[in-house]
Every structure is written in structure tokens, then in C-alpha cells.
VEXFI-957107 format. One record per residue (C-alpha): x, y, z. Coordinates in steps of 0.001 Angstrom, whole numbers, padded with zeros to 6 digits, always signed. Example, Ala and Ser with C-alpha at 12.3 -4.5 7.8 and 13.67 -1.06 7.14 Angstrom:
REM residues 2
+012300-004500+007800/+013670-001060+007140/
***
This chain:
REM residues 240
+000000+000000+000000/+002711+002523+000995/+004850+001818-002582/+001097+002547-004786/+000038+005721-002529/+004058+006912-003277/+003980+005590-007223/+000319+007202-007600/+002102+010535-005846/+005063+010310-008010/+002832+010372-011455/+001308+012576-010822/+003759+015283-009790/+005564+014231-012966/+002356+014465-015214/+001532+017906-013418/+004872+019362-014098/+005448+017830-017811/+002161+019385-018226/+003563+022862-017184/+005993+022806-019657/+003663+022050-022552/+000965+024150-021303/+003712+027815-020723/+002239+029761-023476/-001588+029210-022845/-000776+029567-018992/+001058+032813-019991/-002834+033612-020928/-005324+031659-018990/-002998+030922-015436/+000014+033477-015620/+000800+033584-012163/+002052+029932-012151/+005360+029017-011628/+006535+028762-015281/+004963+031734-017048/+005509+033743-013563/+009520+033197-014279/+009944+031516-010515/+011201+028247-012383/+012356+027562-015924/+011287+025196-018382/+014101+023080-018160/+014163+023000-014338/+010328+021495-014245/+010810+018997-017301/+013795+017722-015164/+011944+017401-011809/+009121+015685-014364/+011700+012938-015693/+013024+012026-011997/+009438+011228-010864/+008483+009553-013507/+011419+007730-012667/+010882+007151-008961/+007070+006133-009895/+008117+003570-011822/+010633+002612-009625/+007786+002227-006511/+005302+000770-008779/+008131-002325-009550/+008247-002590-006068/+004989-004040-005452/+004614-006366-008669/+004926-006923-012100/+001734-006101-013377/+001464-002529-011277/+004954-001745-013278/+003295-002502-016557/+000339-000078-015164/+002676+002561-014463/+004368+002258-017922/+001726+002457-019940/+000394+005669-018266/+003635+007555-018073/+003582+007281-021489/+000305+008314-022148/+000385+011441-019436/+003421+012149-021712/+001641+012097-024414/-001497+013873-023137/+000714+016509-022416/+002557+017053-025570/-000098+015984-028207/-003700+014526-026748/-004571+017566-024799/-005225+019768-027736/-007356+016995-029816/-011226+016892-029540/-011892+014685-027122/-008475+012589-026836/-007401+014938-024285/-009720+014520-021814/-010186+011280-022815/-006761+010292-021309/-006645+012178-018344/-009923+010453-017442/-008680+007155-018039/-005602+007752-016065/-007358+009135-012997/-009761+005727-013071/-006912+003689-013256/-005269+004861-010445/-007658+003007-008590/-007777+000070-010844/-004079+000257-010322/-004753-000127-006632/-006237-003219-006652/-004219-004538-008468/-001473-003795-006215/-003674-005362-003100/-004996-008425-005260/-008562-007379-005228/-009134-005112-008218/-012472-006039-008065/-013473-003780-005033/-011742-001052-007968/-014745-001076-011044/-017294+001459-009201/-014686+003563-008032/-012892+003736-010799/-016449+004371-013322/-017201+007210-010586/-013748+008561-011448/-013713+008317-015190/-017269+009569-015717/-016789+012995-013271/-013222+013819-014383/-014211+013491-018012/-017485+016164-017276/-014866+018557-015320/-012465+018446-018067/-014780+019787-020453/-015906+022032-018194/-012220+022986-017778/-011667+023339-021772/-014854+025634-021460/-013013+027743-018877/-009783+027559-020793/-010867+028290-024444/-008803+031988-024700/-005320+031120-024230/-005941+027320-026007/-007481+029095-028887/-004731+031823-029493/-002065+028637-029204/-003565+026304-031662/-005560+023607-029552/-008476+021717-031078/-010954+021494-027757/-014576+020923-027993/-016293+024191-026839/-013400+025774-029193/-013913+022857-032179/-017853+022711-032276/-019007+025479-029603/-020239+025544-025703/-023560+023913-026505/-022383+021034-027372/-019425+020924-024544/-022507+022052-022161/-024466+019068-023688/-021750+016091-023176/-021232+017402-020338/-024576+017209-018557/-024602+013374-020090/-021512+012974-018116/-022409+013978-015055/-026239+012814-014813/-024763+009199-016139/-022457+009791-012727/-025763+010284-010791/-027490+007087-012237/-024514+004949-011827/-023528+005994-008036/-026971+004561-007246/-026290+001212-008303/-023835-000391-005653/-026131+000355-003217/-028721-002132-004844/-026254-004601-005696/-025324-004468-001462/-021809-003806-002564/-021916-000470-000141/-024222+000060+002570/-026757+003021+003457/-024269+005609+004695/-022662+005306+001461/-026075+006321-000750/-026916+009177+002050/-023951+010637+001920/-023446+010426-001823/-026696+011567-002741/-026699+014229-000452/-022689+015051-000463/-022056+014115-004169/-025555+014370-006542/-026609+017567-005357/-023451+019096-006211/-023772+017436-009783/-026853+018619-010407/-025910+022484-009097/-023260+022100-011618/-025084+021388-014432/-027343+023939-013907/-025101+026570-013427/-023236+025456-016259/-026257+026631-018378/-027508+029456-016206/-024077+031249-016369/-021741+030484-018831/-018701+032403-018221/-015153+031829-017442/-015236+032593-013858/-018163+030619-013625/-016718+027327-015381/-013827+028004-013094/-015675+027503-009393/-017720+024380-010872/-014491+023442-011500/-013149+023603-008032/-016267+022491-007178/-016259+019039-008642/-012936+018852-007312/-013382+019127-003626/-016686+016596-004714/-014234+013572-005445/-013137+013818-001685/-016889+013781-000738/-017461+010537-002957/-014392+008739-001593/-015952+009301+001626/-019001+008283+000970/-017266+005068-000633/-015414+004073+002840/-018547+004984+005048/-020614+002638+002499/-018205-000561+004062/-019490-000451+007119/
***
């Protein structure tokens, strides 16, 4: 358990940072006071600090087993590659970063040899991060528009971003329901993820349509965010 938590840290430091690098001129617009377009650390510095924990991840991740290393080296390479090519292709983007997130707890049970206590969490994870990344591309279209990227909102408009979205996120709310049924997690688990969870799901779709704006996109952002915490608490309480 201690070598996934540190691999799962690792990644995603390196993923964040290589990110960074790629991302300098549209941060330079959308995020400027960063540490990259703010000048408090250079390019090179943060693609370097990338490249060590991507090293150290993979190093943890062979620690536990072979199949968690084969995990890990797959999705260093697609981070990578979300980073340097996916993120600015409809779709692919947030496509990746989804799949990543779920498989970080896929990649957990894996590494405790019972990956089946990983599928619900793991759809939960996939099916919000993919809503609040195109809620993010909504919030981001000015500085990925001026540097080339091919989003959704900025590829075929906010209606249809708003739409997939809101499929997203109200397949989210249909699908948290279902574990409880199947006695898989117990009652705390649907109060608290009704209440904790849905209600935030459904504020942010709504809001998403009420007031579509930048600084708007950005709080629903946070939002969902802080929600995942919420959910994974919700998850543990449902075990008991």
C-alpha cells in the first residue's frame, strides 16, 4: 500500500509538471501567475523534476509487482503524451486524463490483489473527471485558442461541450446509485453520496447553463474537485 500511494504521488507530480511545460504559453494567458509563465522556475528546471518522478514512480510501482509496473508504464507514457499531443485533440485529451485518474484506482487493486473492489470507483472517477475536463476546456478556451488547440467548446461550440457534459455527469448520478442495490456499499454510502455528491452534480449542471462564463466554469471546476473527496468518503462509510 505505501509503494502505490508513493507511485500514484510520483505520477502525478511528474504528469503535473510535464504538463507545465507544454501548457507555458496558454498559462502565460489563462494561469500566468504559475510558476513557469511567472519566471519563478524555468522550463528546463520542471521537465527535469518531471523525468526524476516519472522515474521514482516507476521505480515504486516495480516494487509491489509486475503487473502494477506494466500499469505505471503504460500511463507515463500516455500522461506524456497527453501533455505534448492529446490535450489539444477533440476529445483525446480529456479522454486520457480520465482514463488515467480511473486507473489509479484500478491500479490499486491490483497492487492489493482485489481489483475487483476497484470497477465502481474507478467508473465514478472516469465519468466525473471526463465532465470537469470539459468544463475545464470551457473555462480555458482563450489562451488554447490563441495557441492552436483543437478542444470541444473551441472545435464545435459551448452547446455542445454544455451538452456532453450534462450526459456525463447525470450518467455519474445514475450509476452511483447502483452499488447500493447490488449491497456492494451500505446506506451511509447512498446518504452521503446523494446528499454530499448528486446535489453538487446537479448544481453544476445547472449553473453550467444558467451562467456560462469563465469565472463561472472556473468555481464548478473547483467544485467538482473538492466533490471527489466527498465521494471517496461516501465510498469508505458505504463498508461499514
Amino acid at each position: 500500500m505505501l509503494f502505490a500511494c508513493l507511485t500514484g504521488a510520483c505520477l502525478t507530480a511528474a504528469a503535473n509538471a510535464i504538463n507545465d511545460v507544454y501548457d507555458l504559453e496558454i498559462d502565460r494567458i489563462n494561469r500566468p501567475r504559475r510558476p513557469l509563465p511567472s519566471g519563478v522556475i524555468t522550463s528546463r528546471e520542471a521537465f527535469a523534476f518531471s523525468i526524476i518522478f516519472f522515474l521514482l514512480g516507476l521505480t515504486s510501482s516495480a516494487l509491489i509487482n509486475a503487473e502494477t509496473l506494466i500499469i505505471a508504464l503504460i500511463f507515463s507514457v500516455l500522461l506524456y503524451l497527453y501533455s505534448s499531443t492529446f490535450k489539444r485533440q477533440v476529445l483525446v485529451g480529456n479522454f486520457t486524463v480520465s482514463l488515467a485518474t480511473a486507473f489509479a484506482f484500478i491500479f490499486g487493486g491490483v497492487a492489493v490483489k482485489r481489483v475487483e473492489h476497484a470497477i465502481f470507483p474507478a467508473a465514478f472517477a472516469f465519468l466525473l473527471h471526463f465532465g470537469r475536463e470539459i468544463i475545464k476546456d470551457m473555462e480555458d478556451i482563450d489562451g488554447d485558442q490563441q495557441n492552436g488547440a483543437q478542444t470541444l467548446p473551441i472545435r464545435f461550440g459551448l452547446r455542445p461541450a454544455q451538452i456532453l457534459t450534462t450526459i456525463f455527469l447525470m450518467a455519474l448520478i445514475v450509476i452511483t446509485q447502483v452499488p447500493f442495490f447490488l449491497n456492494i456499499y451500505g446506506l451511509w454510502y447512498l446518504i452521503i453520496v446523494n446528499i454530499g455528491v448528486n446535489t453538487v452534480l446537479l448544481y453544476a449542471i445547472c449553473s453550467m447553463w444558467k451562467k456560462p462564463v469563465k469565472s463561472n466554469f472556473r468555481i464548478l471546476s473547483a467544485m467538482l474537485k473538492i466533490n471527489m473527496v466527498v465521494g471517496l468518503a461516501a465510498i469508505y462509510a458505504g463498508r461499514f
